[in-house]
N, C-alpha and C positions, 0 to 999 in steps of 0.2 A: 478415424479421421487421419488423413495424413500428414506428413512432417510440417509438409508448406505450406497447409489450409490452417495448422492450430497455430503455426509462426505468423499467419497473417491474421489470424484472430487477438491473437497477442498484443500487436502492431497494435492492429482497430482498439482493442479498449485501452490499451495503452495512451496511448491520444486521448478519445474518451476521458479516460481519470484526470490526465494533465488538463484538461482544459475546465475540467468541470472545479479542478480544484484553485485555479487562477481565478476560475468566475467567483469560487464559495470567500478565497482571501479577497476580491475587492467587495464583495457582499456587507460586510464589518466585521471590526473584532468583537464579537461577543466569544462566550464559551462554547455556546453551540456552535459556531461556525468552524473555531478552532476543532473544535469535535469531528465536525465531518472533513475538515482538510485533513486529517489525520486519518478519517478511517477511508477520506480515498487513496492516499501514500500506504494505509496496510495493505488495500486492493493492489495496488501497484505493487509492491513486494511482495504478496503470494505471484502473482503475473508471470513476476520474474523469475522467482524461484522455481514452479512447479512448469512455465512454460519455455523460458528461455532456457535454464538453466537445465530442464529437463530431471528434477527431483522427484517427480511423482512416482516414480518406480524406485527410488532409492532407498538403505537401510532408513526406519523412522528418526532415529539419534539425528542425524543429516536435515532430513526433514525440520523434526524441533528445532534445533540450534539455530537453522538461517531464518527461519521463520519467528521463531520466539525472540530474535534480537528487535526487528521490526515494533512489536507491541513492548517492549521490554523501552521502547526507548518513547513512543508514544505516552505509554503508561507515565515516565520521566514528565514529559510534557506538561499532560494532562493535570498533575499534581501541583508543577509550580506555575499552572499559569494563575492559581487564586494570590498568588504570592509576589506578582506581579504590577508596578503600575499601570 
């Protein structure tokens, strides 16, 4: 695939994830919802990583670290939202 078909497939879900995760926040707060707004933002961070940033060929270390912050910080989330009013 070329540079400018997988930049524009990037583009496409990119949009895609934004919007589907605006649609999932007005849906309600419940847990699950909060669940999928977040796991369409980790969609959105590999996106980024592996297609903007063009990581997928890079040492793994590189890989993990940009990617492992994303759930590192969902994970975060996910924890205190029981703790939450």
């Amino acid at each position: 695939m070329s540079a400018s078909t997988t930049l524009m497939f990037c583009w496409l879900a990119l949009a895609v994830l934004s919007v589907t995760s605006v649609q999932l926040g007005n849906a309600g707060a419940t847990l699950l919802m909060a669940s999928a707004v977040l796991l369409a933002a980790l969609g959105k961070a590999w996106l980024i990583a592996d297609g903007f940033m063009e990581l997928r060929h890079a040492p793994r270390m590189w890989r993990w670290l940009l990617l492992g912050w994303p759930v590192a910080m969902a994970a975060g989330v996910l924890l205190t939202l029981p703790f939450s009013s």
